[in-house]
RODO-2510 file (C-alpha; in nm, 4 decimals, decimal comma):
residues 380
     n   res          X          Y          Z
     1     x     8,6971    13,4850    10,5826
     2     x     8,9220    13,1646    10,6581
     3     x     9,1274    13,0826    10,3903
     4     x     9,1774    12,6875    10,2279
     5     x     9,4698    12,6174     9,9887
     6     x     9,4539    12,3196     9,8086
     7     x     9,7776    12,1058     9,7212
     8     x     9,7731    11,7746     9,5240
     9     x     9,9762    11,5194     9,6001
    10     x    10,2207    11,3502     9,3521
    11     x    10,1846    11,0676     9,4850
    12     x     9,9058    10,7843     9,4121
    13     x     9,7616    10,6587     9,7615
    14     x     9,5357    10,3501     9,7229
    15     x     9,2841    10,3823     9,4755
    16     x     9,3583    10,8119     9,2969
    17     x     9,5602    11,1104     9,3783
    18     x     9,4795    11,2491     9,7177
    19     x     9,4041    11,5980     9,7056
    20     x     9,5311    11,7343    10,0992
    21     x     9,3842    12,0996    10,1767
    22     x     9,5055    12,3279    10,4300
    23     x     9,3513    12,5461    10,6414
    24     x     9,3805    12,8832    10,7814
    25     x     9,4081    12,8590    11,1704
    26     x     9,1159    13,0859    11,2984
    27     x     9,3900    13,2612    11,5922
    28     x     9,6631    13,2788    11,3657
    29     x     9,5953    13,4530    10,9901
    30     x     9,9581    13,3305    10,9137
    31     x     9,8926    12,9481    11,0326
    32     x     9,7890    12,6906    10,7592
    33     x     9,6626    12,3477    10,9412
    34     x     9,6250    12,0702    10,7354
    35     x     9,2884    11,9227    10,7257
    36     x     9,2664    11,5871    10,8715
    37     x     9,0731    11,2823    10,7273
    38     x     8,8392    11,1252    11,0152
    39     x     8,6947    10,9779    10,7460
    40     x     8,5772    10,5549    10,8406
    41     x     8,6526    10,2681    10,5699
    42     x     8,3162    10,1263    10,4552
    43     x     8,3772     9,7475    10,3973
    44     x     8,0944     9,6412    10,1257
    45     x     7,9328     9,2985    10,1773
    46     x     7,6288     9,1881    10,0763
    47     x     7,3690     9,0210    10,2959
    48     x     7,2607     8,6716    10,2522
    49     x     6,9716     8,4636    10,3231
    50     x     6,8350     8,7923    10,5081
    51     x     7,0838     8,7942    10,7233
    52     x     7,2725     9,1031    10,7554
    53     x     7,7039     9,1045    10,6915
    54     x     7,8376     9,2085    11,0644
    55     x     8,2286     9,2837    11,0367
    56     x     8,3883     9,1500    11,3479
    57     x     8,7396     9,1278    11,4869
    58     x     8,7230     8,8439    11,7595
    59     x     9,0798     8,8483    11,8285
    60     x     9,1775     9,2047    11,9686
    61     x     9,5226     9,2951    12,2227
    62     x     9,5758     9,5991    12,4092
    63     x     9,8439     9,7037    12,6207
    64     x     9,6292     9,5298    12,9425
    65     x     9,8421     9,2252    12,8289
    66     x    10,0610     9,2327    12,4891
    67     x     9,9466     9,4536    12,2684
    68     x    10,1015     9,8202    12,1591
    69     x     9,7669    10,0252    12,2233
    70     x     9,5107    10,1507    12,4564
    71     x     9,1666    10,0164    12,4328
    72     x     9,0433    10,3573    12,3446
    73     x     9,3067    10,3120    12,0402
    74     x     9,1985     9,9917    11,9646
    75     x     8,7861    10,1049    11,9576
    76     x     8,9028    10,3932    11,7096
    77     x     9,0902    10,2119    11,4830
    78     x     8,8616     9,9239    11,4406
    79     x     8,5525    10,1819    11,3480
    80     x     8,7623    10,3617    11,0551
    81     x     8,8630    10,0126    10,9670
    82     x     8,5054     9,9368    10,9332
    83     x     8,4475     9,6874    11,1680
    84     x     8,0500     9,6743    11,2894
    85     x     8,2298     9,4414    11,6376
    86     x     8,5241     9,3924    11,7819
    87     x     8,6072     9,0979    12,0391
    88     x     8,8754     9,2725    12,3523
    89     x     9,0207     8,9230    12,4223
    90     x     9,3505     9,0079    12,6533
    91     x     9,5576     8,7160    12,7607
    92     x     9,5100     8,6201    13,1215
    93     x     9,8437     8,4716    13,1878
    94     x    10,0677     8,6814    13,0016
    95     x    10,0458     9,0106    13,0948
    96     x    10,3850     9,1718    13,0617
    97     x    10,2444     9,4851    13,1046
    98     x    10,1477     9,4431    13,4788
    99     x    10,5148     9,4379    13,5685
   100     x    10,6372     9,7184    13,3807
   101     x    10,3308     9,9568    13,5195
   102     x    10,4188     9,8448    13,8762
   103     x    10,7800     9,9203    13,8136
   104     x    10,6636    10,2304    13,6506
   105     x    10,4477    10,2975    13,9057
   106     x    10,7015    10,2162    14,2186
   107     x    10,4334     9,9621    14,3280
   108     x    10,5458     9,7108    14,5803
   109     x    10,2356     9,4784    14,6328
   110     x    10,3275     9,1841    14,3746
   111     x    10,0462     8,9527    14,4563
   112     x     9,7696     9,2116    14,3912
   113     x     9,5540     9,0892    14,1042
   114     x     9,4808     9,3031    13,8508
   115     x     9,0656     9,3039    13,7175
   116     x     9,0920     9,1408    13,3683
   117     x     8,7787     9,3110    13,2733
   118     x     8,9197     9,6429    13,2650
   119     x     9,0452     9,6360    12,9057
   120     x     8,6895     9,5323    12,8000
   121     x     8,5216     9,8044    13,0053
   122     x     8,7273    10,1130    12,8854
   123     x     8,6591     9,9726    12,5707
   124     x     8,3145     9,9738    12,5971
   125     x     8,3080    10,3277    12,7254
   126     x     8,4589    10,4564    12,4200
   127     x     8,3102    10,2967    12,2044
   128     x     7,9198    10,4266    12,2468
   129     x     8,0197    10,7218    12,0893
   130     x     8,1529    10,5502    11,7749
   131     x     7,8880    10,3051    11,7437
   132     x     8,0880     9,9985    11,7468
   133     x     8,0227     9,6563    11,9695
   134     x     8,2350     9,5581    12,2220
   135     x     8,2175     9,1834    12,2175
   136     x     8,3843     9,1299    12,6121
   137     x     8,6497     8,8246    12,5913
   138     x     8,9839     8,6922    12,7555
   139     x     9,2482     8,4680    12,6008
   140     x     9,3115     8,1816    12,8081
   141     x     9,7250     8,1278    12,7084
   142     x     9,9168     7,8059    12,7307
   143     x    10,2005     7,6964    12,6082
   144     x    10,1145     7,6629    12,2370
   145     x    10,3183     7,2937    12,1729
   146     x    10,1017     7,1022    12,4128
   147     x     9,8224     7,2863    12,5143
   148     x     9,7544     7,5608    12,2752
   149     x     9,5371     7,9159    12,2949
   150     x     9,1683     7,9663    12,3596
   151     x     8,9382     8,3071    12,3386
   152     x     8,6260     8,3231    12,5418
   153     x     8,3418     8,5225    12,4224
   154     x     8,0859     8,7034    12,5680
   155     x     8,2417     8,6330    12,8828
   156     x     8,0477     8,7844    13,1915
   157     x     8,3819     8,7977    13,4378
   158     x     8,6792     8,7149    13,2960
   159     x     8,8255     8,7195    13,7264
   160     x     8,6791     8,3793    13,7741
   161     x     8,7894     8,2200    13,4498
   162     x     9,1634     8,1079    13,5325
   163     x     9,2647     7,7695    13,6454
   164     x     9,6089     7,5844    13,6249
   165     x     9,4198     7,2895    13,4189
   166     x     9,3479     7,4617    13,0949
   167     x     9,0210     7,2445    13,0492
   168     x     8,8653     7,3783    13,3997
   169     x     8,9580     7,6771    13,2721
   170     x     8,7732     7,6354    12,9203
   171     x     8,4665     7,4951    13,1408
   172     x     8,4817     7,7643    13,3633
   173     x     8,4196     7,9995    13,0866
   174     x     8,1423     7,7757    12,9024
   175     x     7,9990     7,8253    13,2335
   176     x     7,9458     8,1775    13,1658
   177     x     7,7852     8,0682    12,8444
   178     x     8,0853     8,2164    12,7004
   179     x     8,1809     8,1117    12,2912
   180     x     8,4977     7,9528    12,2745
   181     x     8,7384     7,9703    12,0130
   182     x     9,0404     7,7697    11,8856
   183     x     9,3002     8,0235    11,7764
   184     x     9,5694     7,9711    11,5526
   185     x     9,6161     7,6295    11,5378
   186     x     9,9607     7,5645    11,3878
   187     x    10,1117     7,8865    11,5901
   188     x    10,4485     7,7855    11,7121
   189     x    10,4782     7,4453    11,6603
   190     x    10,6194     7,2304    11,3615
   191     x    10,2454     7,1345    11,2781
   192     x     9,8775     7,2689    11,2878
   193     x     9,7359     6,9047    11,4126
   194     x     9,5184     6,9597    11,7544
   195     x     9,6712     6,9228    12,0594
   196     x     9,5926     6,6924    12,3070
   197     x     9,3813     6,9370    12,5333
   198     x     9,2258     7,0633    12,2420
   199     x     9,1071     6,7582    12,0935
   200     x     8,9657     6,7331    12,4224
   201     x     8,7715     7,0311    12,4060
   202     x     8,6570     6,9574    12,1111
   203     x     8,5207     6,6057    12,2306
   204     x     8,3770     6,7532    12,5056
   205     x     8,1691     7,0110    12,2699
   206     x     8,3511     7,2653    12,4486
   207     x     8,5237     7,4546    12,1172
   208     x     8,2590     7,6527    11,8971
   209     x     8,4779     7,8101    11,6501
   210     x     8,8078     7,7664    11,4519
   211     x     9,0779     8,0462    11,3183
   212     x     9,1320     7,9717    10,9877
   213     x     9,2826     8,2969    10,9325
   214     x     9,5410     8,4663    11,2245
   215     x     9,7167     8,7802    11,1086
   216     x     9,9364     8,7036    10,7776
   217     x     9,8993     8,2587    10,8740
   218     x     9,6404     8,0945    10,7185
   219     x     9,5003     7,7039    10,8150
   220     x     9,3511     7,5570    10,5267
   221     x     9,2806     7,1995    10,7221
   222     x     9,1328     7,3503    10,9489
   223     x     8,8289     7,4715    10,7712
   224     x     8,7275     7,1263    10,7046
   225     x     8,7773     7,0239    11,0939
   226     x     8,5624     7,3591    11,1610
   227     x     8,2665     7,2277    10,9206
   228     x     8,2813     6,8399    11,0531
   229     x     8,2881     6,9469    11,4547
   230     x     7,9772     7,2170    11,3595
   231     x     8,2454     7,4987    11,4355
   232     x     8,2279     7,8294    11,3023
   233     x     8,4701     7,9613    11,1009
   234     x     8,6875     8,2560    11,2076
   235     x     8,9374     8,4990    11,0918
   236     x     9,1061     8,7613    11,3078
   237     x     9,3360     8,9896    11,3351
   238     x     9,5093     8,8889    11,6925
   239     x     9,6676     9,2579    11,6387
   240     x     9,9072     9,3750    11,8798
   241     x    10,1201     9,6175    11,6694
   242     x     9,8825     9,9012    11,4959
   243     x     9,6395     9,7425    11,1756
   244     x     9,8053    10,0308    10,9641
   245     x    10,1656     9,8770    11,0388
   246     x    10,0144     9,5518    10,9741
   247     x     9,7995     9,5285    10,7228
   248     x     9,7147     9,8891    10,5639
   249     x    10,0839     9,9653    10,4406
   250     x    10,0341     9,5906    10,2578
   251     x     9,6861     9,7193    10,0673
   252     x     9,4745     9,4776    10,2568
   253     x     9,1899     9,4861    10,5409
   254     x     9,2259     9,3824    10,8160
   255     x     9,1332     9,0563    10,9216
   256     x     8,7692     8,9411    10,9839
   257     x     8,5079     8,7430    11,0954
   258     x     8,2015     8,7982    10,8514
   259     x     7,8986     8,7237    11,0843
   260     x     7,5820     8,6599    10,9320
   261     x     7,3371     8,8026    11,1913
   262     x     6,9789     8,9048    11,1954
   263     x     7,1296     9,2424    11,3876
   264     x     7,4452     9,3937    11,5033
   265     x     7,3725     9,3259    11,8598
   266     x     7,5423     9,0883    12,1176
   267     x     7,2591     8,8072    12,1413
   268     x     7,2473     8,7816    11,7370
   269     x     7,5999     8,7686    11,6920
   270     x     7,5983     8,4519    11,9270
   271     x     7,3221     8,2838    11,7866
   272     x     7,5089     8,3566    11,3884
   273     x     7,8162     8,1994    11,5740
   274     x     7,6693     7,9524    11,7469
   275     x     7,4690     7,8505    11,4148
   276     x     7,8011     7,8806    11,2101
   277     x     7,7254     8,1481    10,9786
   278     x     8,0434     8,2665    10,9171
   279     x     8,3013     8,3621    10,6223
   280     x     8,6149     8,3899    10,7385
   281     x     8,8512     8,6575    10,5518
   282     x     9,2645     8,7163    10,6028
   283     x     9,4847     8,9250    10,3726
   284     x     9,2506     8,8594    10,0105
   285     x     9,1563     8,5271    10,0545
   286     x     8,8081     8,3728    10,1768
   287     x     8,7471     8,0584    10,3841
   288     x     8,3688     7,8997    10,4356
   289     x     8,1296     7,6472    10,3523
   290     x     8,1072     7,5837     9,9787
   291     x     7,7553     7,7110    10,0394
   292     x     7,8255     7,9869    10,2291
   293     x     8,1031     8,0945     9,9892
   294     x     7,8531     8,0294     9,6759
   295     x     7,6076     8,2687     9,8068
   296     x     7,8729     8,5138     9,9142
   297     x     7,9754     8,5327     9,5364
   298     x     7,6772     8,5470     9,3481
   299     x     7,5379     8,7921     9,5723
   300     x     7,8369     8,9882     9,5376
   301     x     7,8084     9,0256     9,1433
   302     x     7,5888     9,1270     8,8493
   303     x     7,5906     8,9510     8,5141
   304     x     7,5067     9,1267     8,1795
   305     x     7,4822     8,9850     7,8185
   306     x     7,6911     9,3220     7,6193
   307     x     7,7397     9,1168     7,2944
   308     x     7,5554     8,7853     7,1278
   309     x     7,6746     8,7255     6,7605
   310     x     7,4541     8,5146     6,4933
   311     x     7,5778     8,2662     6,6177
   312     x     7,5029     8,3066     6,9166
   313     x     7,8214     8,3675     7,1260
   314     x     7,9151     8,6429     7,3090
   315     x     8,0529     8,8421     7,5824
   316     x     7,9270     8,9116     7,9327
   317     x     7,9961     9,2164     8,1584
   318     x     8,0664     9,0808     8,5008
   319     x     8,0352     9,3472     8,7698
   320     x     8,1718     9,2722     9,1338
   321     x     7,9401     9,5208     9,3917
   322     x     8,1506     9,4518     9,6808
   323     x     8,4776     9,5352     9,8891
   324     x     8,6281     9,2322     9,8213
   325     x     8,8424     9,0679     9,5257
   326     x     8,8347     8,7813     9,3402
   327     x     9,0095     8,5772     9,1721
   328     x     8,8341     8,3624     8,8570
   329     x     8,9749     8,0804     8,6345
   330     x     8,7116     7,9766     8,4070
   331     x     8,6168     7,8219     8,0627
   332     x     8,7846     8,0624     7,8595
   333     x     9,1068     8,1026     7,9999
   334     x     9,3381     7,8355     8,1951
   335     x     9,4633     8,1434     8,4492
   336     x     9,3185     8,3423     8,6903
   337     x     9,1258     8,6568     8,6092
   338     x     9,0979     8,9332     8,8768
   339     x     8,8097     9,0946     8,9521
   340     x     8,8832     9,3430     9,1507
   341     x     8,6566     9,5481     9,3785
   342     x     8,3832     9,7414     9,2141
   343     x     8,4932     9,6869     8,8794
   344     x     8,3656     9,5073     8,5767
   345     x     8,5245     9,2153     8,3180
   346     x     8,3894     9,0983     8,0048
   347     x     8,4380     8,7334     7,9375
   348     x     8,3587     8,5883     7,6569
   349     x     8,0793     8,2796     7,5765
   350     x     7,9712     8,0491     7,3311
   351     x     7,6197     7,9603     7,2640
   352     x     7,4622     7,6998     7,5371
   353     x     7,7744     7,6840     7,7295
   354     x     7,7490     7,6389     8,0546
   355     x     7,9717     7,9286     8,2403
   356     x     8,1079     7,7687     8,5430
   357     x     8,4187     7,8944     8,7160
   358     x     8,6756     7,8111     9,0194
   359     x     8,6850     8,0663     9,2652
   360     x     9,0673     8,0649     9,3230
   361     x     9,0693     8,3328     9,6217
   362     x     8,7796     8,1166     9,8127
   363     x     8,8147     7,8003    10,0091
   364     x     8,6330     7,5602    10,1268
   365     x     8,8934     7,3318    10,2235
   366     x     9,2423     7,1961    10,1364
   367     x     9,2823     7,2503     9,7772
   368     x     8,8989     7,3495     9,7793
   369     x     8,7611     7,5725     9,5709
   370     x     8,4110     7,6435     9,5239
   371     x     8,3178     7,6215     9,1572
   372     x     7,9717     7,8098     9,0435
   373     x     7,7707     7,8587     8,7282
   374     x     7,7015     8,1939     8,6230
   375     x     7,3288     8,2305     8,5943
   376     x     7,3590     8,2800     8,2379
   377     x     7,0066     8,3128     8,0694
   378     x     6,8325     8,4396     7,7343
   379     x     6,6829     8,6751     8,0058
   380     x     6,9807     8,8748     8,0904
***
């Protein structure tokens, strides 16, 4: 009978002790293998409106351009990060990568053009055994001062997509009925204000969504210019490193794009897009609509009455049923109260007072924060 030895760990790894077991190799009785965890992150949101909460990445690297990692990497770590989609959205003019694999390789035909679709394709491949989307995408790449970055989504061909005038290039992808995206605005340049080509774009009614979030940068104006050009907000990861080296070993998720879809499939995720149902979220902080945000919250939480005096004050038990944290500042209290994931706070009340607080981790805007009454009623 194969043997397991437990050993706990001394030290504390996220949320407990981690309890590691080893195993007795079946063709070696003297061979302990520790067991590994294949285990997936599940990311808890709720749905809203009847719309279902579809975790996306829509800004994804792999070593077909920039990034550190295969796509088969890439398709792997984005299911045990819990993504439901992920966006393969390799640069088309930086690739630094070609070079080095022809040098690699000892290949001497310089002017053969590689197929920009590959990266999307062996993504796809691997990915039907994980369940995860592959949303296909390029990243049309331009010097970020004056012109600026653009992902294409749901791109059909990303061969026939390039042009030396960034605009043709943007068109040429619309005419795929392709979703374009703005990506980090404010990237390299002493300001996040549009660019010339971009505003554009924009004017045009070629741009469809915003980054608000872009690895650790965050664009609070541009959440605002997302809402008043009917935009959908985005947040992404734009990994090219490994998530773990990026965001795990900091305690966050990774970036995402919370899609509000009637189902996790290619057409639904467009028309969510498209119809700018979208939460963005980057490193513990939420951008939206004040609607969208609103509903986010209050479906997020339970309220209970635990305490009512003769006077009639009280406490409440707040309980927060989802993945992500927040941050309160309320009637009671002039700072911030966490609520971290899956927990519960009581907060006090005073008879007929009207609980409204300031979402401090959600924003709606410059400066915005949604404020929201707790439905607090004789009924609870």
């Amino acid at each position: 009978m194969k043997k397991t030895i437990t050993f706990i760990a001394a030290a504390l790894i996220c949320t407990g002790i981690s309890a590691q077991t080893k195993e007795q190799a079946k063709e070696n009785p003297d061979l302990f293998r520790a067991i590994r965890d294949l285990s997936r992150t599940e990311i808890i949101i709720p749905d809203i409106d009847g719309y279902k909460a579809v975790k996306t990445d829509l800004h994804v690297h792999t070593f077909f351009s920039d990034g550190d990692c295969s796509p088969e990497y890439r398709v792997k770590e984005g299911w045990r990060d819990g993504l439901d989609a992920m966006a393969i959205t390799d640069h088309i003019e930086y690739r630094p990568s070609d070079s080095k694999m022809q040098t690699y390789l000892g290949v001497k035909k310089k002017n053969d053009k590689p197929d920009l679709n590959t990266s999307v394709k062996l993504a796809e491949n691997a990915a039907a055994s994980y369940g995860l989307l592959i949303i296909p995408g390029i990243e049309i790449t331009r010097n970020p001062r004056e012109v600026g970055h653009f992902n294409a989504l749901f791109t059909t061909d990303n061969n026939k997509i390039h042009d030396d005038d960034p605009l043709i290039a943007i068109r040429n992808a619309k005419a795929q009925e392709s979703v374009i995206q703005f990506n980090h605005p404010g990237w390299a340049r002493n300001d996040a204000n549009f660019t010339e080509p971009a505003k554009q774009a924009l004017a045009e009614g070629l741009i469809d969504g915003i980054e608000t979030f872009n690895g650790e940068e965050f664009y609070p104006q541009h959440i605002e210019d997302a809402l008043n050009n009917h935009c959908y907000i985005a947040g992404n990861s734009d990994i090219h490193a490994t998530i773990h080296d990026f965001y795990l070993r900091s305690g966050y998720f990774r970036n995402m794009t919370i899609v509000f879809a009637e189902e996790c499939t290619l057409p639904a995720i467009k028309e969510a897009l498209l119809a700018q149902r979208t939460i963005a979220y980057g490193c513990g902080t939420l951008s939206g609509s004040r609607e969208m945000l609103g509903k986010l919250f209050l479906a997020s939480i339970d309220i209970k009455k635990i305490y009512v005096n003769e006077n009639g004050d009280g406490n409440i038990l707040i309980t927060n049923k989802s993945s992500f944290p927040y941050l309160l500042n309320g009637p009671s209290t002039s700072v911030n109260i966490l609520l971290p994931p899956f927990s519960s706070i009581k907060v006090g009340f005073k008879k007929n007072q009207e609980l409204k607080y300031t979402i401090s981790n959600m924003f709606y805007g410059v400066n915005k924060n949604p404020e929201i009454s707790l439905p607090l009623t004789d009924s609870l």
